[in-house]
NULUM-632664 format. One record per residue (C-alpha): x, y, z; residue number from 1. Coordinates in steps of 0.5 Angstrom, whole numbers, always signed. Each point is the difference from the previous one (the first is absolute). Last residue first. Layout:
N
@x = X y = Y z = Z marlum = NUM
...
END
This chain:
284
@x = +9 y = -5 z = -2 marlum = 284
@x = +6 y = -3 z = +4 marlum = 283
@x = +5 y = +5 z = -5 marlum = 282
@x = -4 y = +6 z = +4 marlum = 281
@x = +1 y = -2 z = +6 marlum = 280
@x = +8 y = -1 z = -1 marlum = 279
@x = -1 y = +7 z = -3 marlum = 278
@x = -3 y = +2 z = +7 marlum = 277
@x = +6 y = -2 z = +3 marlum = 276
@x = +5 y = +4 z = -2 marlum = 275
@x = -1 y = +7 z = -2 marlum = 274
@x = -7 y = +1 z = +4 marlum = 273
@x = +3 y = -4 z = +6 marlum = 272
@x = +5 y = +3 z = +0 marlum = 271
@x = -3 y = +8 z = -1 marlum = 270
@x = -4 y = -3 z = +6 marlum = 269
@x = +5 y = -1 z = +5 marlum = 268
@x = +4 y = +6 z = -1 marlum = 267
@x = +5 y = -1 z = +6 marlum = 266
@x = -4 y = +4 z = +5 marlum = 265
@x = -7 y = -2 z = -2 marlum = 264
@x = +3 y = -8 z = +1 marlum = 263
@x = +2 y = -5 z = -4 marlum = 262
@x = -5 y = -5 z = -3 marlum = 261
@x = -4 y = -6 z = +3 marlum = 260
@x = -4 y = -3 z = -5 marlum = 259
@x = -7 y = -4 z = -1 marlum = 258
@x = -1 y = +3 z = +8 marlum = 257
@x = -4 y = -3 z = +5 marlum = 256
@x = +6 y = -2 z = +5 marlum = 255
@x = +3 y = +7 z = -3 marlum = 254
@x = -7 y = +4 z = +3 marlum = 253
@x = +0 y = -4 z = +8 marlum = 252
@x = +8 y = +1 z = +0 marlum = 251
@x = -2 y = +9 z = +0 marlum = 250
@x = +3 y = +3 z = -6 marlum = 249
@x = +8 y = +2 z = -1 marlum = 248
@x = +2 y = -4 z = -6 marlum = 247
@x = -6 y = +2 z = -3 marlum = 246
@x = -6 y = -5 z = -1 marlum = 245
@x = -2 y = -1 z = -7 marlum = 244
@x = -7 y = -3 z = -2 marlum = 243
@x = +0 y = -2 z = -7 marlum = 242
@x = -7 y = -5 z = +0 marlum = 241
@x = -3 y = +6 z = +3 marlum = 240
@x = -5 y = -1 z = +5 marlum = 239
@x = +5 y = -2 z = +6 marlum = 238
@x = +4 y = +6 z = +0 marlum = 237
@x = -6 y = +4 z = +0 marlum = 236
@x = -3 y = -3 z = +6 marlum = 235
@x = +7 y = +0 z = +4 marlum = 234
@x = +1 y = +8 z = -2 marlum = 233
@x = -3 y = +3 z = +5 marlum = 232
@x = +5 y = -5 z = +5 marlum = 231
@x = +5 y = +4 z = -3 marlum = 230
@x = +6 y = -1 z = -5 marlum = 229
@x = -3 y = +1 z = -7 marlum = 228
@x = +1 y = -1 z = -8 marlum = 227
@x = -6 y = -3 z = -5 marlum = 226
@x = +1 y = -3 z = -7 marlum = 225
@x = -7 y = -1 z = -4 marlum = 224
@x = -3 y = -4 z = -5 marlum = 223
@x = -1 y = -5 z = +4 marlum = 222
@x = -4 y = +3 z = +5 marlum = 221
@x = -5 y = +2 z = -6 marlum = 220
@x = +0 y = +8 z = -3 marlum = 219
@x = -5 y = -1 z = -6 marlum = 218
@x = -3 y = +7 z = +2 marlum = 217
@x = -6 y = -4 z = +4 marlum = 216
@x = +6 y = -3 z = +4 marlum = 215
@x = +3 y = +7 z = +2 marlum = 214
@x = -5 y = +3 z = +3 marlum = 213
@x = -3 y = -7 z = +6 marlum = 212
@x = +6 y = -4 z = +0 marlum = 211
@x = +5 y = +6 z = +1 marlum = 210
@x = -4 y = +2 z = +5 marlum = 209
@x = -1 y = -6 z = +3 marlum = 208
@x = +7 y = -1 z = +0 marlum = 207
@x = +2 y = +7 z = +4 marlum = 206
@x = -4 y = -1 z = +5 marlum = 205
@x = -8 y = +2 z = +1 marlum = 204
@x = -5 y = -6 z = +2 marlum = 203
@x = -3 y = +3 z = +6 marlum = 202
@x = +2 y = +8 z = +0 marlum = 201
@x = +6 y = +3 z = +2 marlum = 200
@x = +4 y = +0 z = +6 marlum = 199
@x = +7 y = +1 z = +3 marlum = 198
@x = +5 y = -1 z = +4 marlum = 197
@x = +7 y = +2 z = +0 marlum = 196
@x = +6 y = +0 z = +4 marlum = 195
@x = +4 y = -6 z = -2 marlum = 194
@x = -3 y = +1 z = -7 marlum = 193
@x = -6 y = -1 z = -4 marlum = 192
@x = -3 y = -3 z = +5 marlum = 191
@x = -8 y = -3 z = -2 marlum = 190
@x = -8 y = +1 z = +1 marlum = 189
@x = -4 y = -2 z = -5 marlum = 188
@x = -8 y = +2 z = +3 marlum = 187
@x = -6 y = -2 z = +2 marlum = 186
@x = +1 y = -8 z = +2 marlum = 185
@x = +7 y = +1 z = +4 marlum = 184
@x = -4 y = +7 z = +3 marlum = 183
@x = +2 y = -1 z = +7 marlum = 182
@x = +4 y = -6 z = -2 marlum = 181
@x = +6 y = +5 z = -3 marlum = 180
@x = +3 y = +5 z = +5 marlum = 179
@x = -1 y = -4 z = +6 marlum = 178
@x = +4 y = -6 z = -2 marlum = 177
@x = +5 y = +4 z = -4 marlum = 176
@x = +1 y = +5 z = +7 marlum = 175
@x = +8 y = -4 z = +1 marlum = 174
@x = +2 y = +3 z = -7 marlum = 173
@x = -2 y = +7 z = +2 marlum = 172
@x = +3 y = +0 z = +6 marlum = 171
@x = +7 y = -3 z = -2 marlum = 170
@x = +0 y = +4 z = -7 marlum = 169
@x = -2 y = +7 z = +4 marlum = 168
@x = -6 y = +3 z = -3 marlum = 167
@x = -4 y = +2 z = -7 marlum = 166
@x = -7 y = -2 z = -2 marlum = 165
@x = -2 y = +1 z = -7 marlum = 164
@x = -7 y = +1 z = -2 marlum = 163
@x = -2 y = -2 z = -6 marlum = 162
@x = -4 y = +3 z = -7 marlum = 161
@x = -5 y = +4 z = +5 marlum = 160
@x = -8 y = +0 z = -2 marlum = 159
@x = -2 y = +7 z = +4 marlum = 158
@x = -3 y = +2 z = +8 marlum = 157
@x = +7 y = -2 z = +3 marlum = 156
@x = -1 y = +6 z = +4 marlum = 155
@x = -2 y = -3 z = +6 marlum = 154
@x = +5 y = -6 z = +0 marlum = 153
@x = +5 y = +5 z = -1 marlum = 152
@x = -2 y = +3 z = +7 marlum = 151
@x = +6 y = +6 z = +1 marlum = 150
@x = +1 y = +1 z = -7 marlum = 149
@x = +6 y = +4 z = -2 marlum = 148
@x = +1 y = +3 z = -7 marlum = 147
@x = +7 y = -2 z = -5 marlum = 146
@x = +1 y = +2 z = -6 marlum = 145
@x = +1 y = -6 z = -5 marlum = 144
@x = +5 y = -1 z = -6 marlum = 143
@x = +0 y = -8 z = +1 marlum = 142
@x = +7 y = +0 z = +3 marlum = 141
@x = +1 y = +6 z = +3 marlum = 140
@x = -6 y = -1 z = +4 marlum = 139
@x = +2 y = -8 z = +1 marlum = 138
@x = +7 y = +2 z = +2 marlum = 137
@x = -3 y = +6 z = +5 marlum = 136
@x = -4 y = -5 z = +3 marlum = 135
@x = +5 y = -5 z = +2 marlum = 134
@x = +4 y = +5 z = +2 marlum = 133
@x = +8 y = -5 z = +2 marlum = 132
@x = +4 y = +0 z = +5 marlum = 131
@x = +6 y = -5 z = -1 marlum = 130
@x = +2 y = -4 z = -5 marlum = 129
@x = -3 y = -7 z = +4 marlum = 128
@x = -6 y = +4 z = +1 marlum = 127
@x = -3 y = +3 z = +5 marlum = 126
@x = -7 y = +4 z = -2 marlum = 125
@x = -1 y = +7 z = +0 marlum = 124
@x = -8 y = +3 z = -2 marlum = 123
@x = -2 y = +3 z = +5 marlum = 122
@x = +1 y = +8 z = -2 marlum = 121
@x = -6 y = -2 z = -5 marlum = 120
@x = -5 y = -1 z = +5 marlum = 119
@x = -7 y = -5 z = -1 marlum = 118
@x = +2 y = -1 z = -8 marlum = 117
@x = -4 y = +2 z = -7 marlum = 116
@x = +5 y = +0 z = -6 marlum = 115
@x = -3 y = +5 z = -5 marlum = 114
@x = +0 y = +3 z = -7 marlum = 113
@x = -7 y = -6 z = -1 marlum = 112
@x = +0 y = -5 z = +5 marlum = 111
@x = +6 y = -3 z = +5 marlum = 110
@x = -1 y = -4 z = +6 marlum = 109
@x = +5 y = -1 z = +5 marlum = 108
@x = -1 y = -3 z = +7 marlum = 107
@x = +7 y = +0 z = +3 marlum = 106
@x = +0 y = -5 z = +7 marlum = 105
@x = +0 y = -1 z = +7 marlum = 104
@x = -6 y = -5 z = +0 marlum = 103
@x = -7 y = +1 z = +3 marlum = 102
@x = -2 y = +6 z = -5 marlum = 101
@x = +1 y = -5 z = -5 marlum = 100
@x = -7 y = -3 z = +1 marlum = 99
@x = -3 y = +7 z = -2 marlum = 98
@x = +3 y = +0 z = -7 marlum = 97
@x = -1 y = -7 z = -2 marlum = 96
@x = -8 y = +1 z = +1 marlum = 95
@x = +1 y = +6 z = -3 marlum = 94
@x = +3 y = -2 z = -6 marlum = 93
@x = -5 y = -7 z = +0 marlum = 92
@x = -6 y = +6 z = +0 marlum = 91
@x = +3 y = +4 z = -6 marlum = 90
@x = -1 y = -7 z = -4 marlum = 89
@x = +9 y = -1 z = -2 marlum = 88
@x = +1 y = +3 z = -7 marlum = 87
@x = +0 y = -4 z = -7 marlum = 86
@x = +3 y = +4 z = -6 marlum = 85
@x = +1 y = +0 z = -7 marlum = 84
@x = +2 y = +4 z = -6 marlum = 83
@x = +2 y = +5 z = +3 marlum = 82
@x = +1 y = +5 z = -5 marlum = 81
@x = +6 y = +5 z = -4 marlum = 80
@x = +0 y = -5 z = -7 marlum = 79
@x = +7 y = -1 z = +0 marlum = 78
@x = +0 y = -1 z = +7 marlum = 77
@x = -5 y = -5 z = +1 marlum = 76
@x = -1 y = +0 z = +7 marlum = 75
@x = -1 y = -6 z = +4 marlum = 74
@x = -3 y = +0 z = +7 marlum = 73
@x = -2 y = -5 z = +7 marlum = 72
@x = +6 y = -5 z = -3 marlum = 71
@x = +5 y = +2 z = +6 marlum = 70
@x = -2 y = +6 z = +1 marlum = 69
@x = +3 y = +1 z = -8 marlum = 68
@x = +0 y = -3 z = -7 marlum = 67
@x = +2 y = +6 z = -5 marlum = 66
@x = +0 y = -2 z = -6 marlum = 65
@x = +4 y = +1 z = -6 marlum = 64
@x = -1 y = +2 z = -8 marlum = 63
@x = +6 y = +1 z = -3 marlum = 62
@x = +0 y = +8 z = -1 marlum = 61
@x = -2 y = +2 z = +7 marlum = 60
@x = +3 y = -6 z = +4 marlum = 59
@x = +6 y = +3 z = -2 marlum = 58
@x = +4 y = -3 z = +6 marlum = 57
@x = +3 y = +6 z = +2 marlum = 56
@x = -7 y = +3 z = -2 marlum = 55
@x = -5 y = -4 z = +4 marlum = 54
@x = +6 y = -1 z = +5 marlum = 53
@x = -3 y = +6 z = +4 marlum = 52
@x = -6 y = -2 z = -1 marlum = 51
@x = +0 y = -6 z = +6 marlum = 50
@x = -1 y = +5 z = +7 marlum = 49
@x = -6 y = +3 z = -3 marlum = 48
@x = -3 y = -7 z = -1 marlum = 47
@x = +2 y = -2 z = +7 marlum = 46
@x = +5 y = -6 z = +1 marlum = 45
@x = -1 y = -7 z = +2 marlum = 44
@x = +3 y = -1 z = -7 marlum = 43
@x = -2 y = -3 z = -7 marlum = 42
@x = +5 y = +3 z = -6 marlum = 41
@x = -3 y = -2 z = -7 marlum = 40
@x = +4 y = -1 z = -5 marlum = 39
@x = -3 y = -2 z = -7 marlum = 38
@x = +4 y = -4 z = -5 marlum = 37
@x = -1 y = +3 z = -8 marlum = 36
@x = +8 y = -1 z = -1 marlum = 35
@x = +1 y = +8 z = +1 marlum = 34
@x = -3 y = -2 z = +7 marlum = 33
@x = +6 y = -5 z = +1 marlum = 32
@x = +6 y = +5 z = -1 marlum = 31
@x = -4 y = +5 z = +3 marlum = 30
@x = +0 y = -5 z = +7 marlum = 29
@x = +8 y = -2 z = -1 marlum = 28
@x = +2 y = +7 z = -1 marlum = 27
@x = -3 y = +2 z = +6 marlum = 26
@x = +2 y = -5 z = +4 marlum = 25
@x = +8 y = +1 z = -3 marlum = 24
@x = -1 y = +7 z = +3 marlum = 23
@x = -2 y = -2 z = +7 marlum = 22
@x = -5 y = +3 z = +3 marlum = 21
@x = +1 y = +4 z = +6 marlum = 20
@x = -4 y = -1 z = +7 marlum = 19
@x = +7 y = -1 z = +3 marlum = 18
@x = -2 y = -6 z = +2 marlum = 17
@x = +0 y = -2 z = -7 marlum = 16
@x = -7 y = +1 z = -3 marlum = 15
@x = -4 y = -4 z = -5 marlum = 14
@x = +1 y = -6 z = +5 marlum = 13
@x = +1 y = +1 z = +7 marlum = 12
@x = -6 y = +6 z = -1 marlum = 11
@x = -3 y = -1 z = -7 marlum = 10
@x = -4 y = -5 z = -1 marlum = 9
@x = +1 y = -2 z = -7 marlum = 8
@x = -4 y = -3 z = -6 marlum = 7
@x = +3 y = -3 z = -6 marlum = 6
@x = -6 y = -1 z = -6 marlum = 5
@x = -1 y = -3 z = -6 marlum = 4
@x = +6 y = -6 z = +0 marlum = 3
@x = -3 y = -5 z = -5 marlum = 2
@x = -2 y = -7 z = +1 marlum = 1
END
């Protein structure tokens, strides 16, 4: 079978630690669009938080997708709209928020121009680098402005794409039970990083999506080449018959992983794509 589509996560994957991308990467993916290839950037991200790549990556003049809230979004960017979405019902959102009160935690919720939080001067967590602004990295990076809410669970009156949770890695990571069987049969409910928690409606993550926009398009799993390290991830890895593991993604990812390939600081993708991928096209 063809190769139509490469579909990326971009933190860990698309970028290096140092939120950069690798100039053989971005050859290796213009390279594959100018063959025809769709490529498709998937992350837990916000939409805001993913334009930017749209040019460096010429999205607009190739025809690239933007799948985003770990699924809950797409963006056609050559044709400037949303093209699907499926939010969280307003009453899980509220429910969620008011049972995160109890925890020592950061609830985020981003709508519109805005990442909505209870206090936006408390947003410090204890990371192996050192200090580090949770709420100031997720502003900057969805391009949001920020606005405090005392009573997010009150003002959570709209259909929201996810809401993150945020919180020191030991103590999130020991919550896990009494974050998710609330509202296991309502919602999908995930870590995307030691130190992320997050929710979005039942049934959204990165391969439902996938399946449920891009096969009606010709796009099947095994026409499709996927690139991810994080638990988020996982279901898309699983989905593609090429699904790619970094060199630096998470043991559960590469033991469900067709390959494993360098990692996001050593130009993983760019091998795979130059290297491996020519392997796969000569089995078809």
């Amino acid at each position: 079978m063809k190769i139509k589509a490469i579909v990326l996560d971009i933190d860990g994957t698309l970028l290096t630690d140092d939120k950069q991308i690798i100039d053989a990467t971005i050859t290796s993916l213009r390279q594959q669009q100018e063959k025809g290839v769709k490529v498709i950037l998937a992350s837990g991200r916000p939409t805001s938080g993913m334009m930017p790549f749209i040019k460096t990556l010429e999205f607009d003049r190739f025809g690239g997708y933007l799948v985003s809230y770990n699924g809950a979004s797409v963006y056609a960017c050559r044709e400037q709209e949303e093209i699907f979405i499926q939010a969280l019902p307003i009453s899980a959102s509220q429910q969620i928020l008011e049972h995160l009160k109890q925890f020592d935690l950061i609830p985020m919720i981003a709508h519109d121009d805005y990442l909505y939080v209870n206090d936006v001067y408390n947003g410090m967590l204890s990371l192996e680098n050192g200090p580090f602004n949770i709420i100031e990295y997720e502003a900057r990076g969805g391009q949001f402005k920020l606005c405090e809410k005392h009573d997010l669970a009150a003002f959570a009156t709209m259909p929201l794409h996810k809401i993150l949770v945020a919180g020191q890695p030991d103590y999130i990571q020991r919550l896990e039970k009494e974050l998710r069987e609330p509202f296991g049969d309502t919602v999908t409910a995930s870590y995307s990083a030691p130190f992320y928690f997050e929710y979005t409606d039942k049934g959204v993550d990165k391969a439902q999506t996938l399946a449920k926009v891009f096969q009606p398009m010709g796009i099947l799993p095994e026409n499709i080449v996927a690139f991810g390290d994080g638990h988020n991830d996982l279901t898309m890895i699983q989905y593609a018959k090429y699904g790619i593991a970094m060199g630096n993604a998470v043991p559960e990812l590469k033991e469900n992983a067709y390959a494993i390939t360098k990692s996001n600081n050593d130009d993983g993708i760019a091998i795979f794509l130059n290297e491996g991928l020519h392997s796969i096209e000569s089995l078809n």
